[in-house]
Steps between C-alpha positions, in 0.01 A plus 500: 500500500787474275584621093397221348161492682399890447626450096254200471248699688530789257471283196213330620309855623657584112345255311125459721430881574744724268813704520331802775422231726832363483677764584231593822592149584825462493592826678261367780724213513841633513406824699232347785231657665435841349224751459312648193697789506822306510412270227419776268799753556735140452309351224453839270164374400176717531264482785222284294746269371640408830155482672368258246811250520462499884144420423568253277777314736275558836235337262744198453618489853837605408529804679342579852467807707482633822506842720836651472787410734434865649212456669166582501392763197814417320484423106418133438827291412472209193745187496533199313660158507617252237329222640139617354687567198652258410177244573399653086719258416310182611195638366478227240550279746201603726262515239614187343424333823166658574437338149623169597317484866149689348478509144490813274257671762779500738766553263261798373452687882857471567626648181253768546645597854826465429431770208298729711680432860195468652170553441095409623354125506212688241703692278740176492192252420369757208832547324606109479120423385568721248805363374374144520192581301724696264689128393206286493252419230243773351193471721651320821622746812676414805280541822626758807390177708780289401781801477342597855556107636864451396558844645381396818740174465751698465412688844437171669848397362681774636586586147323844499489690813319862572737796504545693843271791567757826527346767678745716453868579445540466903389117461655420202749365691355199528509411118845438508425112660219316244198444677462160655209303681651579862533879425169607301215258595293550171800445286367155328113600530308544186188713565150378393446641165263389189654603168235461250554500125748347238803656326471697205667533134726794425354647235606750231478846577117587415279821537326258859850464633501756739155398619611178564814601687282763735291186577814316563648780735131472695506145538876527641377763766203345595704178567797626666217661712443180662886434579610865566885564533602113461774431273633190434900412382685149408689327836838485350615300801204241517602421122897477668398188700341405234803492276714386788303202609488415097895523475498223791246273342681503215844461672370215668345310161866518340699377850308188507145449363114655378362332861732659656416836395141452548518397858709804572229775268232323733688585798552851382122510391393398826718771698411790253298661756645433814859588411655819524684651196815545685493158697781276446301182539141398454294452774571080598233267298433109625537241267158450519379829375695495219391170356132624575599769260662348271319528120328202476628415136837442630347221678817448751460236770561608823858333536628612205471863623625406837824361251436847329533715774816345667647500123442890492625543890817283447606721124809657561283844363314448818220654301224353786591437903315296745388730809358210695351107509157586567207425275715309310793696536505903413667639247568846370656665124800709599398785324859698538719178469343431182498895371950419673568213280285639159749805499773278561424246220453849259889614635641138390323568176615801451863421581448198271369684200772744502787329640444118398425221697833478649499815691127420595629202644765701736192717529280275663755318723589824690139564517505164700820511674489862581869577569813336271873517441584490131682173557150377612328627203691316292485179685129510565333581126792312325669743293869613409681733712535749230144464383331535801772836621355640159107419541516654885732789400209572239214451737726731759441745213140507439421527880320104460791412769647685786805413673594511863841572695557306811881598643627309755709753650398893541728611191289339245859308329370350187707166607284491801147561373196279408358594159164419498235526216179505588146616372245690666177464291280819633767739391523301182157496419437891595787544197371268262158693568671808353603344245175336393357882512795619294425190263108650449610835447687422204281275399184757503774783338562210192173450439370892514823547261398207262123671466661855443694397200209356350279744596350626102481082475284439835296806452424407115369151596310631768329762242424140259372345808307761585334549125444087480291507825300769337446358226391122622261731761352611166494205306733563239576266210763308538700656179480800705678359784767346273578790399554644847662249623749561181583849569799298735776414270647116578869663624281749708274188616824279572647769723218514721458144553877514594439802685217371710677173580796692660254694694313188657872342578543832691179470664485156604935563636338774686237268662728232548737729669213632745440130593889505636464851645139417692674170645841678617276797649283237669817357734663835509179647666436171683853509677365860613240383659610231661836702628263790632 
């Protein structure tokens, strides 16, 4: 792990779990592997306080542990890694999709585990009930049914999985790879449970109140009773292939068409199941299974997706291959090709945005060519000598180009040496990565600043907002709320509107900035794979 990753880590740990944790955190990260003793004596914090951040980050999965490197009876040794981490920062992005894919019900379970880190299908099902019954009208409540059915979609999905049992510190081991299918048989099963009841109102505190949350506390036991010791947590990389097979769809519907894209998401659909996460290809499809799956309001004839197909196989992005002519010919979506030219297309943009179009150009052609004199350069993207010296010397500079000596005699004379540039995109990428994390960090330091030096400002409209709530609960008259709402002067009122827009142009940056991040990660990690 490098700088820039461990700072981002320790603003995000900052910001989601507060300062102790932090600093547990990021002295796991820089220092490895150490024990409780360790961590204290390093750390200067007191015994509870560093027991209850280690909780908190084992609770996340962001810090595992295992028997000590001694042996047998030695003290039990805590690491972390950045990768867990740094996953906070797509939060938005998981929970916007559970929304998108199964309504607020999803959106509602995922947000809840993400919160908690993990927690029981019961006390899950109770808590978003609740929250659901909280926002609709007076007299309606949301059923533990329906929470309990898009839970189990979830499961089916892949998007929830159950947590592995840890028997002890000796087996904890085992943690440090997620769970999959192959490894822990029961990891997708949901276990035959009837929730009865629907979710409640939070009401104000009352003299029945802690009646009602002894009942509550019964219920919980009696339930998790049924299920004991299963915990369930979100499946950060089954929501990965999600995102990545979305990124191709998409890539495909701006390279040539909507059709286009469809026939490839019904490919992907199709070989959900039967593909491995870190297989480079799909398994091979006939043409004849595809147009059988096809949705039938696209209403494609049959030889306009054979004209499809051979469309997607002959583009240059080489986004789908043919593996064979039977059934109507096979074909396959290079998963890794298509992760390969995505990160390229995001270098040429980057180099475009910051450089201009010009040096993009130069960009791309030694991205085709590989290897080129300067003399070459110039002759091949059609610019000045002294333009194109300038716009390589400045992409030399920024590491976006690399050039390579090839002497033609052993003492390396200048007169008799090939100057080549070239550019090798993995190395690029893996720096543009660190950038991007850089790029977060300050982005997430901005915005924490902005809120500090309006703190009296955001705290004072909270109070209003707080007091207006009450009041409408209550039903006040509406010159009472007036003057409320007054008690914000317009300046005051005008800053915070400014205020708030500056924050939600940090926010979405940030977002935007994790979409470039999760794709250059994606063909970093598939090159790994596919080398090892």
């Amino acid at each position: 792990m490098t700088a820039q990753e461990v700072r981002l880590c320790g603003l995000l740990l900052h910001e989601h779990f507060g300062e102790v944790v932090e600093k547990v955190g990021t002295h796991l990260l820089r220092s490895g592997a150490q024990n409780l003793r360790t961590i204290i004596h390093e750390t200067g914090l007191s015994v509870d306080l560093v027991k209850k951040s280690l909780m908190v980050l084992v609770q996340h999965g962001a810090c595992l542990f295992s028997s000590g490197r001694k042996g047998p009876g030695s003290p039990t040794e805590y690491r972390s890694g950045c990768d867990r981490i740094l996953r906070i920062l797509r939060y938005p992005r998981y929970i916007y999709t559970a929304k998108t894919l199964y309504g607020d019900t999803g959106e509602l379970v995922v947000e809840e585990l993400l919160q908690r880190g993990h927690m029981t299908m019961s006390g899950t099902v109770k808590t978003v009930a609740d929250r659901l019954t909280q926002n609709m009208e007076e007299g309606r409540s949301m059923d533990y049914s329906e929470v309990s059915s898009a839970f189990s979609k979830l499961v089916e999905t892949h998007f929830l999985q159950r947590c592995p049992k840890l028997a002890g510190a000796g087996t904890a081991d085992t943690s440090a790879i997620p769970p999959t299918p192959e490894s822990f048989p029961d990891c997708y099963k949901v276990p035959h449970m009837t929730l009865v009841g629907r979710g409640k109102r939070q009401l104000a505190a009352e003299d029945g109140e802690d009646q009602r949350n002894a009942k509550r506390q019964k219920m919980d036991s009696e339930n998790s009773e049924s299920v004991p010791g299963i915990y369930w947590q979100v499946n950060f990389e089954r929501f990965h292939l999600h995102f990545r097979d979305q990124a191709i769809i998409s890539a495909v519907a701006n390279k040539l068409d909507q059709t286009s894209s469809e026939i490839v998401r019904t490919m992907l659909r199709m070989s959900e199941v039967t593909t491995s996460p870190a297989a480079t290809c799909t398994k091979p499809l006939s043409a004849n299974e595809i147009f059988r799956s096809l949705p039938a309001s696209y209403n494609i004839p049959r030889p306009i997706l054979d004209q499809y197909l051979t469309l997607l196989v002959d583009d240059p992005m080489e986004f789908v291959g043919k593996a064979g002519e039977s059934g109507g010919g096979m074909y396959v979506v290079n998963l890794h090709r298509a992760l390969a030219n995505l990160a390229r297309a995001t270098l040429e943009s980057v180099v475009q945005e910051r450089f201009g179009s010009r040096s993009a150009r130069i960009f791309r052609l030694l991205l085709r060519k590989r290897h080129l004199e300067q003399k070459q350069v110039e002759d091949f993207a059609m610019i000045p000598a002294k333009e194109a010296k300038d716009m390589l010397y400045t992409l030399l500079s920024q590491n976006l180009v690399q050039l390579q000596e090839i002497p033609k005699t052993p003492d390396y004379a200048p007169s008799r040496t090939f100057y080549l540039y070239t550019v090798n995109q993995l190395p690029t990428a893996r720096m543009l990565l660190q950038n991007c994390y850089k790029t977060v960090a300050n982005l997430i330091e901005r915005r924490l600043f902005e809120s500090k030096e309006s703190k009296r400002l955001l705290e004072k409209s909270q109070r209003i907002e707080a007091i207006l709530a009450s009041l409408q609960a209550s039903g006040a008259e509406p010159e009472q709320l007036t003057e409320v709402e007054e008690m914000i002067t317009a300046p005051e009122k005008q800053q915070l509107d400014a205020l708030k827009l500056h924050i939600n142009k940090l926010d979405s940056a940030e977002n935007q900035v994790d979409e470039t991040i999760f794709l250059l990660e994606s063909y970093v990690n598939s090159t790994a794979t596919s080398t090892g």
